[in-house]
C-alpha positions as MATLAB code, in Angstrom:
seq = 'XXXXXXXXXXXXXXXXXXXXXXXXXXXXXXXXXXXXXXXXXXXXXXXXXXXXXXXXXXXXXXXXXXXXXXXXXXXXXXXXXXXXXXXXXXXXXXXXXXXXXXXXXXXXXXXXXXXXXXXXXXXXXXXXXXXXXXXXXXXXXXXXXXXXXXXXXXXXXXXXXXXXXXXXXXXXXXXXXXXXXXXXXXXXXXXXXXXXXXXXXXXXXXXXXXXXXXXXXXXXXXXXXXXXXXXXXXXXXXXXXXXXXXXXXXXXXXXXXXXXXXXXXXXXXX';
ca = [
    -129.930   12.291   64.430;
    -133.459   11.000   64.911;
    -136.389   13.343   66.339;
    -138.727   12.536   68.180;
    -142.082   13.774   68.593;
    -144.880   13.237   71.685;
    -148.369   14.041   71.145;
    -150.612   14.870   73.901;
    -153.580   17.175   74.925;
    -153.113   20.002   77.166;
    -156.407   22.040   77.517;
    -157.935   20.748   74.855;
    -154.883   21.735   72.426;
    -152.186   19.847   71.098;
    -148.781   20.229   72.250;
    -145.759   18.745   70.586;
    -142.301   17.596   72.713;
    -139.387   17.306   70.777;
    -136.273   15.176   71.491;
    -133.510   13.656   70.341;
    -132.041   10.114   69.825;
    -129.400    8.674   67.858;
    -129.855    6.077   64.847;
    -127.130    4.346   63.563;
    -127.923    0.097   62.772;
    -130.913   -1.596   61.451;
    -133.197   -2.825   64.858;
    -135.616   -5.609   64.957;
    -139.220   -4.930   65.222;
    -141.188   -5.942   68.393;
    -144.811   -5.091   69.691;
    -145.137   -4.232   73.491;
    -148.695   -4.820   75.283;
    -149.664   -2.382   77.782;
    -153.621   -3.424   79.398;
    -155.326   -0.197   80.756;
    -158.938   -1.732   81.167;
    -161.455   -3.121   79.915;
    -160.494   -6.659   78.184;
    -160.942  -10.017   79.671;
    -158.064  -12.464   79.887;
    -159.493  -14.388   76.334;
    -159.345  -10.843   74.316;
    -155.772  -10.005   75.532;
    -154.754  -13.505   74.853;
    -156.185  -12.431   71.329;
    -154.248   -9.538   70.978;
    -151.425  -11.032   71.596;
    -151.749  -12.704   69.100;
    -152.095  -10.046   66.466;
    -149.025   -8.705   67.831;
    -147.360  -11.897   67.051;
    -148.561  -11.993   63.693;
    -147.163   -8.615   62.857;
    -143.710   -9.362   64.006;
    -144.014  -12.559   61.812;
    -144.358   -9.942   58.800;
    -142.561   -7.091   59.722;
    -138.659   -8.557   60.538;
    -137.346   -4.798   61.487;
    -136.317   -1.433   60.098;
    -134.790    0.652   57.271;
    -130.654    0.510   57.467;
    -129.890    3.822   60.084;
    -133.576    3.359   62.070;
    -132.581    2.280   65.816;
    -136.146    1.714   67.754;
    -136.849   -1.648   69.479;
    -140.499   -1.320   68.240;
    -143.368    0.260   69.373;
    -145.420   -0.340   73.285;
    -149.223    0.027   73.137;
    -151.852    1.174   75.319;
    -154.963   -1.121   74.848;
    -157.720   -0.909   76.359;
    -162.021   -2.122   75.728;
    -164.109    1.449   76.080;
    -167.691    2.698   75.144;
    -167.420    4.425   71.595;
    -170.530    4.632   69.676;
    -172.917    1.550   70.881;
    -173.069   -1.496   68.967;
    -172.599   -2.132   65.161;
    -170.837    1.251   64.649;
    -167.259    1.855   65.349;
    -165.640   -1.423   66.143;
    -162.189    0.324   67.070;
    -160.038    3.168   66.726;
    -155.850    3.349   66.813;
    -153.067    5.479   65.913;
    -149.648    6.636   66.990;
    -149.152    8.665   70.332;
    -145.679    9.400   69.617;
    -143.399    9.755   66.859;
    -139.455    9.874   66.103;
    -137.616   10.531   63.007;
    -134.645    8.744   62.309;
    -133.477    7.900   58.511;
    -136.048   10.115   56.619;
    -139.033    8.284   58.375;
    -141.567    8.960   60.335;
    -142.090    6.204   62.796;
    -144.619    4.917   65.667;
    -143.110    4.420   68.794;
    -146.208    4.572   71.067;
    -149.770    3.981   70.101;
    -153.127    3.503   71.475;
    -156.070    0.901   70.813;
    -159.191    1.425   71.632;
    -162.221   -1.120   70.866;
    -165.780   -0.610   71.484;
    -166.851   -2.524   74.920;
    -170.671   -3.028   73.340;
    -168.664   -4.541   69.989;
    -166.085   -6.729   71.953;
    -168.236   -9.825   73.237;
    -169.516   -9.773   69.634;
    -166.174   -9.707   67.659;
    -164.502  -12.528   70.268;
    -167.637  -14.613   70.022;
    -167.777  -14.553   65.590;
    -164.338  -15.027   65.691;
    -163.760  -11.741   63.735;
    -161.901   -9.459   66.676;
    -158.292  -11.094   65.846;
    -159.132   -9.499   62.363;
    -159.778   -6.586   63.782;
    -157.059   -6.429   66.300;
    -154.791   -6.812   63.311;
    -156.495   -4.072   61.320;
    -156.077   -1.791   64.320;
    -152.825   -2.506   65.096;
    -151.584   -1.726   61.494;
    -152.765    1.460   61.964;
    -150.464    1.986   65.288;
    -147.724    1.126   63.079;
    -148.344    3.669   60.528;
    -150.550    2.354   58.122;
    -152.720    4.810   57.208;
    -151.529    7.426   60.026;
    -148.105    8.173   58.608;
    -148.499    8.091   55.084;
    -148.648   11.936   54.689;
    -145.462   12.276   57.106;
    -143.488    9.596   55.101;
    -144.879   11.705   51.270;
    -146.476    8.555   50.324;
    -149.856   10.248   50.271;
    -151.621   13.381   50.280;
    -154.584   13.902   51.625;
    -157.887   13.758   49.565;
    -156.291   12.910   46.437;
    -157.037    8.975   46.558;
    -153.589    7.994   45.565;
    -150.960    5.989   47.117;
    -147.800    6.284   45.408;
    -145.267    4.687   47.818;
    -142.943    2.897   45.289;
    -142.779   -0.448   46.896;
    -146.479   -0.911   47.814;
    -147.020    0.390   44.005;
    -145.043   -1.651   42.677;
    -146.144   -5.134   44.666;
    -149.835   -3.519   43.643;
    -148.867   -3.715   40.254;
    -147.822   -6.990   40.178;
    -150.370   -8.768   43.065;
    -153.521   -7.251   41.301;
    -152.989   -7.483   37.531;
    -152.581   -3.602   37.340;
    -149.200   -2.782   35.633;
    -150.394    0.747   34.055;
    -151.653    2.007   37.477;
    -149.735    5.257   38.791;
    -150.834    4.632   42.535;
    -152.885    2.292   44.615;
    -156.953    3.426   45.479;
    -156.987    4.893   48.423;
    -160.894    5.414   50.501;
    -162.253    8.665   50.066;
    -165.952    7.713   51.667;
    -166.893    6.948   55.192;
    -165.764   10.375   57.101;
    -163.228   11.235   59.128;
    -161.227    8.252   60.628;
    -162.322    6.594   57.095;
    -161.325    8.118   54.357;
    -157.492    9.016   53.360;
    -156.335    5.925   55.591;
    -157.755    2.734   54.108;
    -157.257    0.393   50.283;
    -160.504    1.906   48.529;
    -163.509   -0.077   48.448;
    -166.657    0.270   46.735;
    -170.131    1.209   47.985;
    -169.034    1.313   51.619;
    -167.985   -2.454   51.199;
    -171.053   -3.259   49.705;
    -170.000   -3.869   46.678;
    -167.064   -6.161   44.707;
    -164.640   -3.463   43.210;
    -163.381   -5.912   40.078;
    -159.720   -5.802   41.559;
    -158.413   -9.135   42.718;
    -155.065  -11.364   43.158;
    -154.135  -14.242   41.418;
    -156.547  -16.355   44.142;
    -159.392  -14.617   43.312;
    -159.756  -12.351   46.260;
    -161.282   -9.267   45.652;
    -159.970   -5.908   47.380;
    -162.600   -5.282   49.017;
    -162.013   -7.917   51.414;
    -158.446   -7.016   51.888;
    -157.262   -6.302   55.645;
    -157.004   -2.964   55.383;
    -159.924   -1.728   53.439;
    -162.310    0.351   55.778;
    -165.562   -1.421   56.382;
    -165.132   -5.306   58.016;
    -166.197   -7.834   55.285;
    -166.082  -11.604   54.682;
    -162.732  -13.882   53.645;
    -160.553  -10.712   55.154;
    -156.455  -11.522   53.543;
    -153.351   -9.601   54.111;
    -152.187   -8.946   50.818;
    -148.471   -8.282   49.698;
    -149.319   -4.605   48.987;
    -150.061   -4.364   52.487;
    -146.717   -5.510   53.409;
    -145.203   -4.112   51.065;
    -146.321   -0.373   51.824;
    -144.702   -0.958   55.346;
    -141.270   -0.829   53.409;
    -142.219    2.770   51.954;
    -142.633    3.643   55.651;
    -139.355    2.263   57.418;
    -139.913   -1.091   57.815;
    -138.739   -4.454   56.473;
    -141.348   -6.618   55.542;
    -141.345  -10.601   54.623;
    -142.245  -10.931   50.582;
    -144.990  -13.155   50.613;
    -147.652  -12.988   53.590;
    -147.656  -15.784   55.702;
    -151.303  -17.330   56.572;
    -152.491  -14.810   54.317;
    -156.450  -15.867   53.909;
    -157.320  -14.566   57.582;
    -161.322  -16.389   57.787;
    -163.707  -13.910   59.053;
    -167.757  -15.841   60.422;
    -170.543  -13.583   59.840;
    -170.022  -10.350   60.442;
    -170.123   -7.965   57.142;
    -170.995   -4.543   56.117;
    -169.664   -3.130   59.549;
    -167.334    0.164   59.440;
    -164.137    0.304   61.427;
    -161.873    3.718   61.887;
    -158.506    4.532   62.683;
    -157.741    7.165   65.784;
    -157.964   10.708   64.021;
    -155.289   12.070   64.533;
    -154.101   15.480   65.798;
    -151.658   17.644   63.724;
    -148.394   17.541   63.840;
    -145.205   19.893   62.991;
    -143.271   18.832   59.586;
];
């Protein structure tokens, strides 16, 4: 028996609907665009994109999960002006089915005094991606799915340990860094970096890539890959990933330094 859970505000307060759905098969994994505003045709066509890319990596869900993926709300908004908060995404609904906590709704929102920017560097497909991620779970279900508690700095999801292990030379580590700077939106939901991605943290894969440019690190740096521990930690959450990345150097022009957040995200009942 899966249960589902809706988040929306009501006066300023949270309120939680609860219902029920069956889960019996393993489902494939798709990514539904809903447009509410505020992107031109070229920065949907971009997002579609990203969406494609994640259903590249992600070919479904856990044995007993049944979801046909997860529909998102996108949408170009004023934030925070320019240079500050490029986006901001997370889950609008939840269901559990099979021990997991999963997405089944979500919201993206990018800054409209970023977006011209991002689509003209060629760095908003990055950041699309990054955002995205974070619809699925990454990040914003860790704590549901008791791969991470909050403030500690330690991811401990098995698979995306283990893969971390392995990827980055690290086979005495107990649990992956996890960002404890930047604020709210920041910290507890991103790889750790160094120095607010200033700095090189001295872990990298067998390429040479250094963590700090890794996808899903908090701040938006140069030479941005997926890496398998990435993928990997989508497996500790209910997903089936691919093993190896595909396309995994994702090239970012000119834009460094510049910090991106995930939706914060209400509280929710256990």
């Amino acid at each position: 028996m899966g249960q589902t859970k809706r988040l929306c505000r009501v006066g300023g307060a949270l309120s939680i609907a609860i219902a029920f759905a069956t889960s019996t098969a393993q489902a494939a994994f798709n990514l539904t665009l809903n447009f509410t505003g505020g992107l031109s045709p070229t920065q949907q066509t971009v997002f579609g994109d990203a969406a494609t890319f994640w259903e590249g990596q992600i070919t479904g869900y856990q044995p007993g999960i049944l979801l046909g993926g997860i529909t998102l709300d996108a949408s170009g908004t004023a934030i925070d002006g320019v240079g500050g908060v490029l986006g901001q995404a997370g889950p609008t609904a939840t269901t559990h089915q099979a021990g997991y906590w999963l997405s089944t709704t979500g919201v993206m929102e990018f800054d409209t005094a970023d977006l011209a920017n991002l689509e003209g560097n060629g760095s908003l497909y990055d950041v699309v991606l990054h955002e995205m991620a974070h619809v699925m779970g990454f990040g914003t279900l860790w704590t549901d799915n008791h791969v991470y508690t909050n403030t500690t700095g330690r991811y401990t999801g098995a698979n995306g340990l283990a893969t971390y292990q392995a990827e980055f030379s690290q086979p005495l580590a107990t649990f992956v860094p996890v960002e404890l700077g930047g604020g709210a939106g920041t910290a507890d939901g991103h790889w750790d970096e160094v120095s607010g991605g200033g700095g090189l943290t001295g872990i990298t894969d067998g390429l040479g890539h250094d963590m700090r440019d890794e996808l899903m690190t908090g701040w938006l740096n140069s030479n941005i890959f997926v890496s398998q521990t990435t993928l990997a930690s989508f497996t500790d959450i209910g997903f089936i990933a691919v093993p190896e990345p595909t396309g995994a150097l994702l090239l970012l022009m000119g834009v460094a330094g510049i910090g991106m957040r995930r939706l914060r995200q209400g509280s929710r009942a256990a």
